[in-house]
C-alpha angles and dihedrals in degrees: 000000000000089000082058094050091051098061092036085051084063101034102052089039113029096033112025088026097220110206086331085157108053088036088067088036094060100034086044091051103033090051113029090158091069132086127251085248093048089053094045084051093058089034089063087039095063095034079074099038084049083052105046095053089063097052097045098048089052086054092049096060091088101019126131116256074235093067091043095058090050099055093059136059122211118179120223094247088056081045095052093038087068100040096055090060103112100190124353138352142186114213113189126202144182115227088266126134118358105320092176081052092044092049091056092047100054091042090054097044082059098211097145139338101298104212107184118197115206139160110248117251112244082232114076090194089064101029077059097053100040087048091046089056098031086067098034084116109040099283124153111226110202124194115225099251086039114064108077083061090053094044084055086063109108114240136187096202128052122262136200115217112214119216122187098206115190110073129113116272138177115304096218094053108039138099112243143206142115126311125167090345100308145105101251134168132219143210117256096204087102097055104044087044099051095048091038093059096016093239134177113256129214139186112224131199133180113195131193115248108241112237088005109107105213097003129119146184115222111204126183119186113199104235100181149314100224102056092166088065086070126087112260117280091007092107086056092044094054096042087056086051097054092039085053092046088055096044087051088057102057103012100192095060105086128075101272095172094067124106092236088156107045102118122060122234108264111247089234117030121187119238100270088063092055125078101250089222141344153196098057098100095041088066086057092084094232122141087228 
C-alpha cells in the first residue's frame, strides 16, 4: 500500500500539481525563517504523509479492531485521562496524523462514549462511506448544527466530544488571534460546549512514529475540569499554542493543502471574538 502512495505522492503533486500553490503559500508564510530548500524538504514530506492518509484510510475500511489497535500508540497517563471524565469532555485536535485512524482507535479501546463532530460532505456517497467507517467501532458522528441536540440525550455513561479545531471557520464569528504567523480564526464550538455543560477539556495530538510507516502515537493532556473558571477564549488560545508547538516539531504532519487562511481578519470584531484577558498563562512557565 505505501509503494502505491509513493507513486500517488508524485502523480497527484509533481505532475497534476494538486493545490501546489496553496501548499508554498502556507509553509512560506507559516515559516518565514526557513530557506527555500528547507521548505522543499517538508513540501515532498507531506506529499507522502497526504498520500498516505488516503491509502490507509482506504485500508482501514475492512480492517480488524485487532490491526487498528496495533497501528497507535496510546500511553497509560492519555488512557487514564479519559477514564477519569465523569460525565462529559471536549477533546480538541489539529489535522495531524491520521484523525479517521485515531478515531477507530479510541472507539475500539472503549474508554467513553467517542462523539465526533464533523461538517457533511456535499457527496452522499461519500458522506455515506466515510459515515459508514467513521462508526465501525462504536463512534458517534455529530453533525455541526447538530451537537448541541445530541449533547441534550440523557446517558448513563461519560462521553468525550472530539473537535477538530483548525479549520477555517466564519470571520464574523471567530475568535481570533495569531498561529503560525498569521492572522487565523477559530472555531468557538469548543468554547461554548465546554462552559454550557461545564465539561472537561483536553488537547489532543496524533504524531507520526518515526521510522514507523503508518504508525501513531495518540496523546491527550488533561487541561482542566472547570472550563467556565477561565477568561473567556483562553481555553482556545492555549489549545492553538499547543497546536502550533506540535506542528513546529514535526513540521509535515498537518494538513498543509488546506485553505486555513482564506478569510481576512475583519477590521472590528465584537468581544466574543477577543481573549478576555491574557498573559497569565504565559508566567506559568507552560509551553501552551
Amino acid at each position: 500500500m505505501f509503494r502505491i502512495s509513493d507513486v500517488a505522492a508524485f502523480v497527484l503533486f509533481r505532475v497534476l500539481g494538486y493545490r501546489r500553490k496553496v501548499i508554498r503559500e502556507n509553509l512560506r508564510r507559516s515559516f518565514p525563517e526557513k530557506t527555500g530548500r528547507e521548505l522543499a524538504v517538508i513540501r515532498k514530506q507531506f506529499y507522502v504523509h497526504f498520500t498516505d492518509l488516503i491509502v490507509e484510510t482506504i485500508k482501514f475500511t475492512a480492517c480488524t479492531r485487532e490491526e487498528v489497535l496495533s497501528r497507535i500508540v496510546m500511553s497509560e497517563a492519555s488512557e487514564q485521562a479519559l477514564r477519569r471524565i465523569k460525565k462529559g469532555g471536549v477533546c480538541l485536535l489539529g489535522h495531524r496524523g491520521n484523525w479517521e485512524m485515531a478515531n477507530l482507535f479510541i472507539s475500539a479501546k472503549n474508554l467513553v462514549e467517542p462523539i465526533v463532530v464533523y461538517k457533511p460532505l456535499a457527496s452522499t456517497s461519500f458522506e455515506s462511506w466515510f459515515k459508514k467507517l467513521r462508526t465501525r467501532f462504536g463512534s458517534t458522528m455529530v453533525p455541526m448544527k447538530q451537537v448541541y441536540e445530541e449533547l441534550e440525550k440523557e446517558r448513563d455513561h461519560p462521553y468525550a466530544v472530539y473537535l477538530v479545531n483548525d479549520q477555517s471557520p466564519n470571520p464574523k464569528t471567530a475568535y481570533w488571534t495569531t498561529f503560525l504567523n498569521q492572522d487565523t480564526g477559530v472555531y468557538r464550538g469548543a468554547e461554548i460546549i465546554s462552559r454550557k455543560y461545564e465539561a472537561e477539556v483536553f488537547f489532543c495530538d496524533i504524531s507520526k512514529i518515526e521510522g514507523r510507516r503508518g504508525c501513531y502515537e495518540v496523546e491527550i493532556i488533561p487541561f482542566t475540569s472547570q472550563p467556565s473558571s477561565f477568561p473567556l477564549n483562553e481555553i482556545l488560545e492555549r489549545q492553538i499554542r499547543y497546536l502550533e508547538s506540535c506542528i513546529l516539531k514535526q513540521p509535515h504532519n498537518w494538513l498543509w493543502s488546506h485553505k486555513r487562511w482564506k478569510h481576512p481578519r475583519p477590521a472590528k470584531l465584537t468581544q466574543d471574538q477577543l481573549l478576555e484577558t491574557s498573559g497569565e498563562w504565559e508566567r506559568t512557565g507552560q509551553s501552551f
